[in-house]
N, C-alpha and C positions, 0 to 999 in steps of 0.2 A: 342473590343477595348474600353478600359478605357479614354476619351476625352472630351474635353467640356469646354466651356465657364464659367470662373470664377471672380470675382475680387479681386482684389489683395491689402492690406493693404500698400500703400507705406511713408517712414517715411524720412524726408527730414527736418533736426533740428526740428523745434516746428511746422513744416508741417503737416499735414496727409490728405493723399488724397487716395482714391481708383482708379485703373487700372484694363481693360479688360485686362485679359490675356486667352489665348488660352491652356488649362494643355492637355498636354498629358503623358499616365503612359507606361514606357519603362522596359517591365517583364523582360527584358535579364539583366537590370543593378538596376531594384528595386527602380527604380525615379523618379519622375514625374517632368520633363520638361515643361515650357511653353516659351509661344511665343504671340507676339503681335496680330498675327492673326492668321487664320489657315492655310492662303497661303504660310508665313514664313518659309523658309527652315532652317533659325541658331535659337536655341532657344535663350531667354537670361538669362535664369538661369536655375536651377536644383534643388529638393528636394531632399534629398537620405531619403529614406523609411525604410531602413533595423532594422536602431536601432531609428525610432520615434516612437514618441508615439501622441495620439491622444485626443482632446479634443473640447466641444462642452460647451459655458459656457450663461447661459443666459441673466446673463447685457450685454453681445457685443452686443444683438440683433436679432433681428432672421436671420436664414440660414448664421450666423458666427458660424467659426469652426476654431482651430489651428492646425496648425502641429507642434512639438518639435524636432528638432534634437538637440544631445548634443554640435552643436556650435550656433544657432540662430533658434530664433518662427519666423512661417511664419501665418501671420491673412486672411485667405480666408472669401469671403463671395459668397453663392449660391443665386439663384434667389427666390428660395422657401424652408419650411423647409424638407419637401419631398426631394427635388435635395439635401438638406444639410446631410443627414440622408444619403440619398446611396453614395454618396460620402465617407464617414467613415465609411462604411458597407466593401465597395470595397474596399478601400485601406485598411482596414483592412484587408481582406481576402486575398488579392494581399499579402501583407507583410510576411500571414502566411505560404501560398505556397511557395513565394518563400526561405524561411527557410525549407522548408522541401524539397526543389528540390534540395539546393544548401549550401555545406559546406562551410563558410565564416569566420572556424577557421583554425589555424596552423595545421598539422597534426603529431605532436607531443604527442605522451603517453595520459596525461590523458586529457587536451585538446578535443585531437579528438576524444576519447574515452565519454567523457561528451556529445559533442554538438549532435555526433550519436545518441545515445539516449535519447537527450532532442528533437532531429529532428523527430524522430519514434516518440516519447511521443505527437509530437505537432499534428502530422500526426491524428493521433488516438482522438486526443481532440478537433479537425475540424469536424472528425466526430459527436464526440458528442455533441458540442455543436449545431452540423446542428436541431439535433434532439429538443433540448432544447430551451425553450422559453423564451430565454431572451430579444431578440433581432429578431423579426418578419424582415425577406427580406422585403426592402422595393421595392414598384414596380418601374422599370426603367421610369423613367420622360423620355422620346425621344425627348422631344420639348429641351431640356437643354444640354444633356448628349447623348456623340454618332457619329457617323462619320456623320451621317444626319444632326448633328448639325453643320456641317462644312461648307453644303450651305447653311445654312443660315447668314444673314450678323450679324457681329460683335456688341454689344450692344454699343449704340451711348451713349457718355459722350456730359460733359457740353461744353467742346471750345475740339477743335481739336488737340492743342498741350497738352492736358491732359494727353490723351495715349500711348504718345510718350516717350522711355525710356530714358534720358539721363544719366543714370551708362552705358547702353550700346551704344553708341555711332555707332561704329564699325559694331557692328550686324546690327542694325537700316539701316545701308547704305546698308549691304550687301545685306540683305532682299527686302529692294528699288527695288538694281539692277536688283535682281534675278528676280521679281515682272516684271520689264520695260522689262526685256531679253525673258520672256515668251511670251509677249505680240508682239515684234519684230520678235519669230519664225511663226507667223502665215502673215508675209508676204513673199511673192514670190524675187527671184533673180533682177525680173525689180521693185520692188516696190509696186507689186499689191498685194490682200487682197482676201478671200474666199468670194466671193461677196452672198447675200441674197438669192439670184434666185437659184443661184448655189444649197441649200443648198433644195430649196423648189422645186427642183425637186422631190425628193424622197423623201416627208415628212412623209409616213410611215415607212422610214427603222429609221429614226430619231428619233422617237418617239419610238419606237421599240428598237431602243441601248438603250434609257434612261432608260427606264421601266426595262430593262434586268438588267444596271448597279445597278435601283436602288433595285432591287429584289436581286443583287449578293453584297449587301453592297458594292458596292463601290468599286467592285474587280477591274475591270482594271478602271474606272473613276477617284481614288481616292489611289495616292503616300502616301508615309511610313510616312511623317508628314504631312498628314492632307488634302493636297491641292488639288485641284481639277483636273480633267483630264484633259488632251489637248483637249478630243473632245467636253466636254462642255464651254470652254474657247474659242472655234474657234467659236459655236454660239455665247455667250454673244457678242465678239470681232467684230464679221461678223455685229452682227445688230448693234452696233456702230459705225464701219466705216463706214456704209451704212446710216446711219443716218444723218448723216453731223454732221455740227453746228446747233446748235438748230433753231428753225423755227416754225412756224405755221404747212407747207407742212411735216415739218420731224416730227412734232409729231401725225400728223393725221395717216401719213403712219405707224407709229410704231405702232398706237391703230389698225390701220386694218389689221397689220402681228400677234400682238396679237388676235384679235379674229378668225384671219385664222387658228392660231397655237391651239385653244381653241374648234374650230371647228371640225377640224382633230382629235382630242383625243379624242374628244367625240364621233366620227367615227370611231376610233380604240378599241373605249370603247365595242362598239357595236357591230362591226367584230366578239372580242376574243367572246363573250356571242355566239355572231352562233357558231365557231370556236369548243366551248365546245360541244354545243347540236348538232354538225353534229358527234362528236366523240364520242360522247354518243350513236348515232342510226348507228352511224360502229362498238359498240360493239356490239348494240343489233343484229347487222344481222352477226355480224360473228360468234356470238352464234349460231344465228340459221343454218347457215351453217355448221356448226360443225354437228349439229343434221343431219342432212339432209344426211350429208355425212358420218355418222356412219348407219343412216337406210339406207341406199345404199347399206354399205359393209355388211349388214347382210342379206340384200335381195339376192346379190349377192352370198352369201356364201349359201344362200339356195336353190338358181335355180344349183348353179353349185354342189351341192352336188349329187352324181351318186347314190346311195343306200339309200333304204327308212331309214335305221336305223341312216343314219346322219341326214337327215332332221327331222327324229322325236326327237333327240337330239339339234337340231337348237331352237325346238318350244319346246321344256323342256326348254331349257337355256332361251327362250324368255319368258314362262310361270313363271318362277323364278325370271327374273328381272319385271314380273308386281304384283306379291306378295309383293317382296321388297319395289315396289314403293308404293303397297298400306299400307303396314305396316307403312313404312313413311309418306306418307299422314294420314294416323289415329297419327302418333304422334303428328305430325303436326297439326292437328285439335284438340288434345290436350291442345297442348301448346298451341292454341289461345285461348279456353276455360280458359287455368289459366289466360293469359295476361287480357282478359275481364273481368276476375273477378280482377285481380290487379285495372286493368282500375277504375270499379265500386267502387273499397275501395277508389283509389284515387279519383274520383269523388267527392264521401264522404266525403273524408278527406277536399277535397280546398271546400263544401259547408259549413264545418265546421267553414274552415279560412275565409271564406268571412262574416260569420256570427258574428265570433268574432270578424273580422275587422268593422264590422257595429257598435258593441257595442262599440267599440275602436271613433269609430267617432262619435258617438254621445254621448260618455263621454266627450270627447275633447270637442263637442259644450255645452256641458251643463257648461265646465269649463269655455268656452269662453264667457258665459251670463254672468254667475259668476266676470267674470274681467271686463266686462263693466258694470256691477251694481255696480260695487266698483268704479271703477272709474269717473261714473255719481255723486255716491255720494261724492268721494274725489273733485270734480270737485264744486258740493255745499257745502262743507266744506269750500273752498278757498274763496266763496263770501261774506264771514262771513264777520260780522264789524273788526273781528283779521285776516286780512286777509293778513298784513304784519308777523304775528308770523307764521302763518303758510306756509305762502313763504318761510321763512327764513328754517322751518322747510324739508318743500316739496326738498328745495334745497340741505340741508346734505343730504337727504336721496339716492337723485341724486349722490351726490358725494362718499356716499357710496358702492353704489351700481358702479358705476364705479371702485371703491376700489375695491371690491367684483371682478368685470368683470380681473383686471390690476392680482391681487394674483392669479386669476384660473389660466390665461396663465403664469405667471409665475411658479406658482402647473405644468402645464405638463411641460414646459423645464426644469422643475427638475427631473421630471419623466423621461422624453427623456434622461437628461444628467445619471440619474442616473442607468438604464440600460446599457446606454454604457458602465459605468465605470464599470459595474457588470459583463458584458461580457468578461472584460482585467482581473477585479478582479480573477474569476473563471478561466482563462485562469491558472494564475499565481499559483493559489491555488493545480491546475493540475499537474502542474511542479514542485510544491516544494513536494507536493506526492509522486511523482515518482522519482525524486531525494532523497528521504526518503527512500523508497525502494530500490534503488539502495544502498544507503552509508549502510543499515542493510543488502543486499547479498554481498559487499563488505567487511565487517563488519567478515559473515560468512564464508566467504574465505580467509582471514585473521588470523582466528580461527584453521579452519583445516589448515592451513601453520605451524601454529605455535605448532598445537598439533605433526602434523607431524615431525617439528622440536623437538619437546620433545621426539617422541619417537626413532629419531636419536641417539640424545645425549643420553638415556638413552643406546641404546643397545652399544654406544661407550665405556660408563663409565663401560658395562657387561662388555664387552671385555677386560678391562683395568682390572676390577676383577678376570676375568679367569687368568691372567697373571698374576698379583699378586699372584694366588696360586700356578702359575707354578714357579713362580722365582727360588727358588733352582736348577731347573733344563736346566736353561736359560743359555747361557754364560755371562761371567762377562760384555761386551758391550753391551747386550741387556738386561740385569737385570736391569743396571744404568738406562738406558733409560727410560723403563718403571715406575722406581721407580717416574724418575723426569716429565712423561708425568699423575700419578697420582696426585703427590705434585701440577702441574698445577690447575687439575679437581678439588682437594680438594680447590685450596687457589683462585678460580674464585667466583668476587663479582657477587651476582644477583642484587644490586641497580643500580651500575655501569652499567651493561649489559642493565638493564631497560631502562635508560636514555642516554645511546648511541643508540640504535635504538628502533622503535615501537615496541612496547610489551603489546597488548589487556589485557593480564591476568597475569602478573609478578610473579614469586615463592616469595611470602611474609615473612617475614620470622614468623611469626605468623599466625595462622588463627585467625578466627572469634570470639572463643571462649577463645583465647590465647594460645592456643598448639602449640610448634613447628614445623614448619613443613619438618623441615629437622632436626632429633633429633642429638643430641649432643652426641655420643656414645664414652665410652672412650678408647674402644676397636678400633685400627688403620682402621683392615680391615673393621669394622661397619661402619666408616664415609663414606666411597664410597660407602656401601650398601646404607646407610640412601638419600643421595645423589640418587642413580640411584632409590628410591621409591619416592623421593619428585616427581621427574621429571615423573617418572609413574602414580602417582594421576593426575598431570596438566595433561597430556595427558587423559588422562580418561575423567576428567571436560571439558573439550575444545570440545571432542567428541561428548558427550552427554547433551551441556548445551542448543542447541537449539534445538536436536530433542525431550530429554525426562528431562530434567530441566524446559526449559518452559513451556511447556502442563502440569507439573505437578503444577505448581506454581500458574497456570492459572486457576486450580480446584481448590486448596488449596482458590483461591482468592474466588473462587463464592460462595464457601461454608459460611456461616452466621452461623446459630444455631448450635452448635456440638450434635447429635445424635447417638446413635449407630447404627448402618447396617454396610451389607458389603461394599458397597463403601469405609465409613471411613476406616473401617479395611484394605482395598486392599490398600487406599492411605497412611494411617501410614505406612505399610509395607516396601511403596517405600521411606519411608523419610521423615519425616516434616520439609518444608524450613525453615530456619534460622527464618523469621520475623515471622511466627506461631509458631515456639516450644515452647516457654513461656506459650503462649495461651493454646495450646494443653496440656503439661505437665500437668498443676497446673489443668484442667479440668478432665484429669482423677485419678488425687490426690485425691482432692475433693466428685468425685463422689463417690468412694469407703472408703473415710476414712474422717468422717465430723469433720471440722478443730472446737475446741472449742474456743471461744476466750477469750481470756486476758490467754490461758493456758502455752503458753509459756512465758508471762512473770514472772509468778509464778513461774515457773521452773528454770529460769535464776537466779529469787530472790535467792531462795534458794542455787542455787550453789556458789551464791557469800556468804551466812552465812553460808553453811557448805560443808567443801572441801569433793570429794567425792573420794574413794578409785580409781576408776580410774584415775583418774586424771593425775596422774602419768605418766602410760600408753600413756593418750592422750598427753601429752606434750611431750613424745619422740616419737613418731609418726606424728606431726607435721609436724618436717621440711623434712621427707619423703614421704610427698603424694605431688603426679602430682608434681614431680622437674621440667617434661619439659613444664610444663606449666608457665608462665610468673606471673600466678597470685601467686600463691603458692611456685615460686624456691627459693625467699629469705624471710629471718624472718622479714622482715621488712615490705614484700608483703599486703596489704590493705585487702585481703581476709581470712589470717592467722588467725587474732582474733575474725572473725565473725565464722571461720567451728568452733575454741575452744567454741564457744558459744553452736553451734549445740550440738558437739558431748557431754558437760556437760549436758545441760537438757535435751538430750536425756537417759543419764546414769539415770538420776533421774524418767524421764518418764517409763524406763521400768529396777524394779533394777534387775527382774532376769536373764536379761544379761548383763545390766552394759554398758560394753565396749569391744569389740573385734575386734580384727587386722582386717583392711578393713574395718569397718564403718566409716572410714579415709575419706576412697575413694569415697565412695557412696554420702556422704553429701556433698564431694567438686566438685563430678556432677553435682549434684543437684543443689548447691550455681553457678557454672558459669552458667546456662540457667535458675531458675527462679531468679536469681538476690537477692533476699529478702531471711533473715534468717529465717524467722517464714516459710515462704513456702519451704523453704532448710529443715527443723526442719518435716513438715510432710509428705512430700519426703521420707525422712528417716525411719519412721513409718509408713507409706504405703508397703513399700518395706519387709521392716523386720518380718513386723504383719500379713500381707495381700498376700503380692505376696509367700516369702518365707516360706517352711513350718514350724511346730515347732522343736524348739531345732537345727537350723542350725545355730548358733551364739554361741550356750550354751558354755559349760567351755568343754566338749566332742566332740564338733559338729558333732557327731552321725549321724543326716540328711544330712550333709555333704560328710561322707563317705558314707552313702548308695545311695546317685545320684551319686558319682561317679562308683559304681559296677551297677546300672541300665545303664549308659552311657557305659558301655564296653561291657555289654548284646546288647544294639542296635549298638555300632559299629561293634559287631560280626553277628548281623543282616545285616545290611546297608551297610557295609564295608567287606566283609569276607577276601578278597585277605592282605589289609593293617592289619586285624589282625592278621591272621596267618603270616606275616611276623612279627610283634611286636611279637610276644611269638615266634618266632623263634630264634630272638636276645635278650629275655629276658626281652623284655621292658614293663617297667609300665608305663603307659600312665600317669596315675593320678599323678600323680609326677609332671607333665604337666598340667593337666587338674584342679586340686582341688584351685586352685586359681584363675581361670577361672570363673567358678560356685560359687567363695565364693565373690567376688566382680565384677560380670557380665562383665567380660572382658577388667576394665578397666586395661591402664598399662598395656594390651597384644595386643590392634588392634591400627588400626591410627586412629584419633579423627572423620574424617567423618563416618566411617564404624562404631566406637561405638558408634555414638551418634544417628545411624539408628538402630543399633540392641538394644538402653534404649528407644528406638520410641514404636518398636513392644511388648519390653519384658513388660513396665508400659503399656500397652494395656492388651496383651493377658497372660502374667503371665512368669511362670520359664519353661515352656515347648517350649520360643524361645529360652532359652540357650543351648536345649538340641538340637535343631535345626542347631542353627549355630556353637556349637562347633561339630557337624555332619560336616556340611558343609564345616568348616574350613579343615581338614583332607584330603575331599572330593578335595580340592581345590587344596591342595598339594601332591594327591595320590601317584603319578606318580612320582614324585621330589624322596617322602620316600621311593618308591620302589629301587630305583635304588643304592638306600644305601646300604652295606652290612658289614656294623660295629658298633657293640652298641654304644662304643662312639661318632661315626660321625653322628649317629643316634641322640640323646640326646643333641647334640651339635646343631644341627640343629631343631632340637624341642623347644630349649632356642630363638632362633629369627625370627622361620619361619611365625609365625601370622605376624609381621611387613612387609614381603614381598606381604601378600595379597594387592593389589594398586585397583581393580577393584570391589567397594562395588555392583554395578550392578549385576555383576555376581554372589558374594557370597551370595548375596541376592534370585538370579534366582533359585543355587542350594538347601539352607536354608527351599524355601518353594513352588517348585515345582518339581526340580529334586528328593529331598527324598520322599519318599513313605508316606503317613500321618502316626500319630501315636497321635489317641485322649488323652485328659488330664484321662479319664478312668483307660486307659492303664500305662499309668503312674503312676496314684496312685497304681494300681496291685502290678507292680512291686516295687513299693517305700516300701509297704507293705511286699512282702515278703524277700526280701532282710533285713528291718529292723528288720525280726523276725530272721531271719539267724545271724545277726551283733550281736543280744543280748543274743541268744546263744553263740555265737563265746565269745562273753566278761563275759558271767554270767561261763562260762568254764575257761577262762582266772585267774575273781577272785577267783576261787575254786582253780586252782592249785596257785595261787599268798598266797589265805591262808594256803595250805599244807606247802608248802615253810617255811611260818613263823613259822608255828606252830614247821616243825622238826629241822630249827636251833634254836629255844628258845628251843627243847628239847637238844640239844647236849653241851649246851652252849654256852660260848665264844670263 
């Protein structure tokens, strides 16, 4: 029981006085009620504990303490700072239990769903903080705090109407009555009283309740508020009606029932001490009767045994249990041997401490000479003829040092206060934690709703496309339908959608880098493909952003110096996040191709004093690189005039290729992720000089055709089934494939997937394009098997990179499902293919010169 004598701040206009009040703390309703005394059956007021808060501030004083509820401060004050401290320890702890016992929200959605586990959370951080040292238990004061504080009498104020409530008026009388009502049941039907004598009959059983009551706290002595038994109330009662009116004769006799009564206890005292040590020598003899009466029954079991071979089994069994005992006594003897040697260490150890306690004390005396030399001397300094200056002196230093004494106690009630508050601090800091954690698996769950809803709507919008290609076959009422349940799908705003309900991750209608991400196709059936891939990417993102986006980003972040090893290589592979590809790109630009400087601006010079035969070229090639990019789809685009920069001083940079279809596209890669022209510009020269071989740009592009005939040699490796059905139907791949490899896929994949395969390819070189246009195929096997028409073939080969949505996977298959194939191997074949290509064409211009030569012979 939480109880005890407190006083109370009472504020009465420009009054202030303090009031005993009697608190007691009520766990079923979270309150601490008090009362004028302990005897009071009606309280006269209530704190509700649930949603205060607690405080403990140093100018009030010592052992003042507040309590806050959010309608009015209640100012208690305890007897010591000790009783002030457990007081806000306990009601603290009270408060927090009873939060975790009892839901005190609506149970309504999210509500009840919050306070559950902020109740669990609080549960869990009781524990912890038991463990933690902020706030040391303080010991229970008993003299203060307690139901034993309840006999004792109430703390006496100045005048008697002091601690009388007058806000309660009501209560005050009823308490009276109840008080007079009690005192009225202890007489009899004719008016008589439980007389003295009566009661000292049996002054042992009497003494005997009390000690019982007061060992069982108070169990049957001491009601639900506080007050005391009936049966202690009939003595107090009894010896004042037997006392009379006061007297000489009535106070002598009350001092000789007191030392009667002092007598007796101390005779009860002495009883219980036999009482022990007789119960003590009835264990020790019914041990030994025990004993006694097992060597009985073995004795007995050895006369009554009839054949020698039991008894000589009796004195086996007997022979075995005094081995056992002696084994045991030798452990036994043992273990005394370590205890005596423990013994002796500790001997040791306290002749040590008493050694250094001697040193300790006669350092202390030597300080103590020390203080009285000083202050012998200080004492003859004062009878100096300036013996006023240094009074004057002596006296601040008094007053200092009292300053000194007033700051330290005030240093720990900051310390006191400021612990507590660290204890609520930490509490809170607990809870907004886990409230953290909850709104991010919230958060997460949210995610997969929404990816799941994408991939809903995506297989709806399939379904709408299956239909669409059935229409002619449809009747005229279901064709309509579906025509108008498309025009829907097509003409649904995503902002709109956004902003009427929660939407974590919205279809934007641009990425990151400015690519559309639901393209713009002008072909009818293409929009509701374009459509059901936007919503297949989101899905994909929303899947994987917190299992394998953030663990990657998370590496990407710890990483500092960029070096080569395998690690970098495994993590370019997966992707470099948005806010490192800049960093990353231009790093491995650089390391392979040392930027000169002031060189592009020389190159720009010049292209502005002499126009350069591409030029041309570049200017109608302009307004068709990256249309579905934002930065480049109109001529008026902010990026337009910086690629014409690129792509002219690149023409002057290197003239013996000038300018070639697709270096369009490459520099305006380049230009949306490093941002800066001059780093666009060696982007570009990296790529063409370095990564790609020679003569694959040329006016022939010779290199060009021959990785395409290496690339149908491995997909007849890697792929056999998809090639023999391609040469089944005739088909040339390369038709497909040679602008793939001539501008690394851009303007064939969706922007996230190419800008992970320009991650690995400026790493590792042109032998990832031979990988992932593997892959790509790989990705689609199945789709092109089922084809069985050249043209529905080819038709499908013009958009089916746009279908791949899952960069993860094409990634998986890119560079572990294929079989390795070293850069080695590739030069092999790059090589013999090119010697084959140059025969093929040095045969080509031989018959291209017979040709001329026999019509200039036949004439016109």
């Amino acid at each position: 029981k939480l109880c005890g004598y407190l006083n109370k701040l009472g504020i009465k206009g420009p009054i202030k006085t303090w009031k005993s009040r009697w608190f007691f703390y009520d766990e079923n309703k979270c309150r601490l009620l008090y009362y004028r005394t302990a005897q009071d059956i009606n309280p006269l007021g209530s704190i509700d504990l649930s949603s205060a808060s607690f405080d403990c501030k140093m100018e009030n004083g010592e052992g003042v303490f507040e309590i806050r509820t959010p309608s009015r401060a209640f100012t208690l004050k305890a007897i010591s700072k000790q009783a002030m401290m457990y007081w806000l320890q306990q009601l603290q702890m009270r408060r927090w239990e009873f939060c975790n016992t009892q839901s005190r929200f609506p149970s309504n959605g999210i509500l009840s769903c919050s306070f559950a586990f902020v109740s669990c959370f609080v549960f869990m951080f009781v524990d912890v903080v038991d463990n933690e040292d902020f706030l040391p238990l303080v010991k229970t004061p008993t003299e203060a705090v307690g139901l034993k504080a309840a006999s004792l009498p109430a703390p006496q104020t100045s005048t008697a109407l002091q601690n009388i409530s007058l806000k309660h008026p009501w209560t005050e009388i009823q308490n009276t009555v109840h008080n007079i009502c009690g005192s009225k049941q202890l007489w009899g039907s004719n008016g008589n009283v439980f007389s003295f004598d009566e009661l000292q009959e049996h002054p042992e059983n009497v003494h005997e309740e009390q000690e019982a009551e007061g060992a069982g706290d108070f169990k049957e002595g001491t009601l639900e508020d506080g007050r005391m038994g009936p049966r202690l109330n009939w003595i107090r009662k009894a010896r004042w009606m037997n006392s009379g009116f006061p007297g000489s004769e009535e106070l002598s006799r009350e001092k000789n029932s007191v030392d009667k009564v002092s007598v007796l206890q101390q005779q009860i005292l002495t009883l219980t001490e036999e009482v022990k040590s007789q119960k003590e020598l009835v264990k020790l003899l019914h041990k030994a009767l025990e004993a006694a009466q097992q060597e009985k029954r073995v004795s007995s079991m050895y006369l009554t045994a009839t054949e020698d071979k039991d008894r000589l089994e009796l004195v086996r069994h007997k022979v075995r249990q005094i081995a056992d005992l002696t084994s045991r006594l030798e452990a036994l003897e043992q273990e005394k041997k370590e205890l005596e040697q423990i013994l002796t260490l500790r001997d040791s150890h306290i002749q040590e401490l008493k050694e250094h306690v001697q040193l300790l004390m006669e350092k202390n005396h030597a300080k103590q000479e020390i203080i009285m030399t000083l202050t012998e001397q200080m004492a003859r300094e004062l009878s100096d003829p300036l013996q006023e200056a240094n009074t004057i002196t002596v006296e601040t230093l008094y007053k200092q040092q009292e300053e000194i004494e007033h700051l330290k106690d005030d240093i720990d009630a900051y310390k006191t206060q400021n612990q507590f508050l660290n204890s609520e601090i930490h509490q809170v800091t607990r809870l907004w934690t886990s409230v953290a954690e909850n709104e991010k698996a919230l958060l997460m769950k949210c995610a997969c709703l929404q990816a799941r809803n994408c991939q809903m709507e995506s297989k709806y919008l399939t379904v709408l496309r299956k239909l669409q290609e059935a229409v002619p076959d449809l009747p005229n009422s279901h064709a309509e339908l579906v025509k108008n349940l498309i025009q829907e799908a097509l003409q649904w705003d995503v902002k709109e959608e956004a902003e009427e309900s929660f939407n974590l991750n919205p279809v934007s209608e641009y990425d990151e880098y400015g690519f559309m991400t639901v393209p713009d196709y002008e072909i009818e059936d293409w929009k509701l493909l374009a459509k059901i891939q936007a919503l297949e990417i989101k899905s994909n993102k929303l899947w994987s952003q917190e299992i394998v986006e953030k663990p990657l980003r998370d590496r990407w972040n710890s990483i500092g110096e960029l070096n080569p090893c395998a690690e970098l290589k495994s993590l370019i592979r997966s992707g470099i996040p948005v806010e490192h590809r800049r960093r990353v790109w231009w790093w491995m630009v650089s390391r392979h191709c040392s930027p000169a400087p002031g060189h592009y601006q020389r190159l720009l010079e010049q292209s502005r004093s002499t126009e350069h035969p591409a030029c041309r070229q570049i200017e109608l090639d302009l307004p068709r690189t990256l249309t579905n990019n934002k930065h480049f789809s109109s001529p008026t685009s902010q990026l337009i005039p910086r690629l014409r920069r690129v792509l002219l001083a690149f023409s002057w940079h290197n003239p013996a290729i000038g300018y070639c279809q697709g270096l369009n596209r490459l520099a305006a890669v380049a230009l949306l992720v490093l941002e800066d022209e001059e780093s666009a510009f060696w982007c570009l020269v990296y790529i063409v000089e370095n990564l790609m071989p020679a003569d694959y740009y040329s006016e022939t592009l010779i290199t060009s055709q021959v990785d395409q005939r290496v690339f149908k040699d491995f997909l007849s490796e890697k792929l056999p089934r998809l090639m023999a059905h391609f040469e089944q139907y005739r088909i040339d791949v390369s038709l497909i494939t040679f602008n793939w490899f001539l501008v690394a896929f851009v303007d064939s994949l969706v922007s996230d997937i190419l800008l992970r395969v320009w991650d690995a390819f400026l790493y590792e070189g042109t032998k990832v394009i031979f990988r992932y246009a593997l892959a790509i195929f790989k990705y689609n096997e199945e789709e092109i098997l089922r084809i069985h028409d050249s043209v529905e073939i080819y038709q499908y080969l013009r958009f089916f990179t746009r279908m791949i949505t899952d960069g993860r996977k094409l990634m998986n298959i890119a560079f572990n499902d294929l079989n390795p194939f070293p850069m080695k191997l590739l030069r092999n074949r790059r090589s013999m293919h090119r010697e084959e290509l140059e025969a093929e064409l040095c045969e080509l211009e031989q018959i291209k010169a017979a040709y001329v030569k026999e019509r200039a012979e036949q004439g016109p």
